[in-house]
N, C-alpha and C positions, 0 to 999 in steps of 0.2 A: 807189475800189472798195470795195465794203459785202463783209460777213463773208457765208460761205456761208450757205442755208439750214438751221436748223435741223432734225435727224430726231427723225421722233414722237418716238421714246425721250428726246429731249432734251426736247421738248416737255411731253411726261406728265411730268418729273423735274421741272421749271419752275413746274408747276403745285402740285405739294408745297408748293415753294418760296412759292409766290406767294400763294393762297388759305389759307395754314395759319390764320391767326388772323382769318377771316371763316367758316369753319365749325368745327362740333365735330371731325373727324376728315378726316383726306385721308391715304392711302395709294398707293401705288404697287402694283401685284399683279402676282403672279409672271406670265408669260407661259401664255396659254392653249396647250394643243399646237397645236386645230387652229387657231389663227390666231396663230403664233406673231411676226408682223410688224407687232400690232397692240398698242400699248401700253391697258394699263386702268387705270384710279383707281376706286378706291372714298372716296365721300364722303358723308358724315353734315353736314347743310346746318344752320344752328343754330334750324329747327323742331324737327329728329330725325329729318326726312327724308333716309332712307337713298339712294345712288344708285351704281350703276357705270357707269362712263363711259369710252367708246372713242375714243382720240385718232387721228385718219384722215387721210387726204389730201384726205379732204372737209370734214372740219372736225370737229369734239366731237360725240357724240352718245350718248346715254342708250340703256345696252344690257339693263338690269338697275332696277329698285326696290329692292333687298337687294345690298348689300355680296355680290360675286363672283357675283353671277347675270349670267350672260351668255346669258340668252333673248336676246333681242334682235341678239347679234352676229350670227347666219347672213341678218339682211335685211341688215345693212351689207357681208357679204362674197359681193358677186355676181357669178357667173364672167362673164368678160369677154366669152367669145365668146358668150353668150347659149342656153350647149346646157343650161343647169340641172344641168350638173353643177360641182363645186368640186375633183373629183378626178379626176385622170386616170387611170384604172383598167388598162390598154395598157401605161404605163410603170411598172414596180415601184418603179423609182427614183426616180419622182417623183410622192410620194404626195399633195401638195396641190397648186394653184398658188398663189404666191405671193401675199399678200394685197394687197400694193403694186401688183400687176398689176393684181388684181379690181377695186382703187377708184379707179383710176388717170382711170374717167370724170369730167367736170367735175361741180361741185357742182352744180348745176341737178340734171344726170340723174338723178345722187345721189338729190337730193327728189324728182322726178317719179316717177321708177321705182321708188323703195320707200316713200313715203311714210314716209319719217323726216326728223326734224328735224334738223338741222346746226346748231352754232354755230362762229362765226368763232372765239372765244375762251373760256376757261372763263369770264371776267369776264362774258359776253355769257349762258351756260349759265343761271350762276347768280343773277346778275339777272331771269329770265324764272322761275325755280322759288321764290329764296326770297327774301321781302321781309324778312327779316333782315338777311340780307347787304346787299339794299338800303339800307336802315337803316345797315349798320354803313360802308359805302362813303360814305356821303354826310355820314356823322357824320366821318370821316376826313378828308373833302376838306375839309370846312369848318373844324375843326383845324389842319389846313396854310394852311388859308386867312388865318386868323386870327393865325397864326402870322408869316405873311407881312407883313399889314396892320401887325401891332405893332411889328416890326423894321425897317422903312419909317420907321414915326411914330419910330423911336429914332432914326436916321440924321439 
């Protein structure tokens, strides 16, 4: 039996973790109010390329060019039942729908329906924006690699 699925918030905290020392900066940001279900990273790629990034149930996706710009989050949060509204306006008590609702469509629809980009993983993200990273990923594996090879030939 495998361990439960991971939630975004674990996912964006992972990612701190995981890409710190292939870019200049990677932060975790406070939760936006109106999509408060949707974890965000802010990261500085080791061009200087700035980004914020929405961790979703559709996958990663670049919501911002500038550290806490979240233009781009209102294409990734689309109400479900397709009335173009995000708020229920009828119920005072329930001032948004949930975000986990909104994106709860499969990843396909995801891209067809708003033309943004999805990645699987931030490794997958940042591979496609900074050939830096690229660089420093592939500098790393062959390090391990080499590493591997010598300790082989010692045995």
């Amino acid at each position: 039996m495998g361990s439960p699925p991971k939630t975004l918030q674990e996912i964006a905290e992972d990612i701190e973790k995981d890409v710190g020392n292939k870019v200049k900066y990677v932060s975790l940001r406070a939760p936006d109010p109106a999509f408060p279900d949707v974890p965000i990273v802010n990261l500085t790629t080791l061009e200087g390329r700035q980004l914020c990034v929405a961790v979703t149930s559709c996958g990663l996706c670049t919501v911002g060019h500038t550290h806490d710009s979240l233009d781009g989050l209102s294409h990734v949060a689309q109400d479900p039942d397709g009335s173009g509204q995000t708020e229920d306006t009828s119920n005072p008590e329930k001032t948004h729908v949930k975000l986990s609702q909104q994106v709860s469509i499969s990843s396909a629809m995801c891209e067809e329906a708003m033309m943004v980009q999805y990645y699987e993983t931030i490794y997958s993200l940042l591979d496609d924006v900074s050939p830096m990273y690229r660089a420093a990923f592939c500098s790393e594996l062959t390090d391990k690699l080499m590493l591997l090879q010598q300790s082989q030939a010692d045995d």
